[in-house]
C-alpha positions, 0 to 999 in steps of 0.5 A: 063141589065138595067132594071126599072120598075113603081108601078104596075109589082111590085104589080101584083107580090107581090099580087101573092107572085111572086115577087122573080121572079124578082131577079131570071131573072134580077139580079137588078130593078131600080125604081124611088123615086115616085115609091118607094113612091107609093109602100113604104109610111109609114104604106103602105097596098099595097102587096110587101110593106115591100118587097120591101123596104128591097129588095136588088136586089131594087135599089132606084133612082132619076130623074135629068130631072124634066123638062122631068117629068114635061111634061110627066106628061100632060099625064101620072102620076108622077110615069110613067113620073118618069120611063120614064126618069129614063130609057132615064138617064140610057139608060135602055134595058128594061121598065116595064110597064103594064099601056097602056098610059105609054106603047105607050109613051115607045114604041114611046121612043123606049124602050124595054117594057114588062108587067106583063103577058110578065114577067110571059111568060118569067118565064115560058120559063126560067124554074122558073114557070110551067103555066102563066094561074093559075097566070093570074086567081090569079091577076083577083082574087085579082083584078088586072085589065088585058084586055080579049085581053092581057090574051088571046094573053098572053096564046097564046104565053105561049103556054097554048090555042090555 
């Protein structure tokens, strides 16, 4: 399965030391330069950083369709525009985006997208954590910005509300 994700997954993961659930479902993540740069610059504060330069199942790669990224960027950001084309060059199976712009502008691309909450549902069902709910409420602690709307529709399909 090809999968390629932008910046934020990433982060939300690492703010939450969860990031090994990546590994754990795909066996490789492909990101863009620009992500890696926006994750990984030099003396980098962000969480995950030194993770995620010296992650091995991390796979680094660059964008031959600077045109496309170029008009992407009129209304997204270079990372998401980058991810975009990354997915369309190697005909990726799934895109991991939690930015809603980004998300529409997949979705009409006709990829297969998924968030950071989609992720951890995922997880759950697969075995590799118990609740999403805890995990939702860490991100908020750490001020990770996730709508009412996708938390709530997100403990439904974990099962966790009614």
């Amino acid at each position: 399965m090809i999968v390629v994700s932008n910046a934020t997954v990433l982060i939300g993961l690492a703010k939450i030391g969860k990031l090994d659930l990546l590994p754990r479902i795909f066996s490789k993540v492909y990101i863009p330069e620009e992500v890696f740069r926006e994750l990984v610059p030099e003396r980098s504060k962000k969480p995950g950083s030194w993770e995620i330069e010296k992650a091995e199942w991390i796979e680094r790669k660059s964008v031959t369709g600077q045109t496309e990224v170029r008009l992407l960027m009129a209304s997204l950001d270079q990372g998401e525009a980058e991810v975009l084309v990354l997915g369309k060059e190697m005909k990726a199976d799934l895109i991991l985006l939690d930015e809603e712009k980004a998300r529409k502008a997949a979705a009409i691309a006709s990829f297969e997208v998924m968030g950071l909450v989609g992720l951890l549902i995922l997880a759950k069902n697969l075995g590799l954590i118990e609740q999403v709910g805890p995990y939702i409420e860490e991100l908020r602690r750490k001020n990770f910005r996730i709508s009412e709307k996708i938390v709530l529709e997100g403990l439904k399909k974990a099962g966790e509300v009614d």
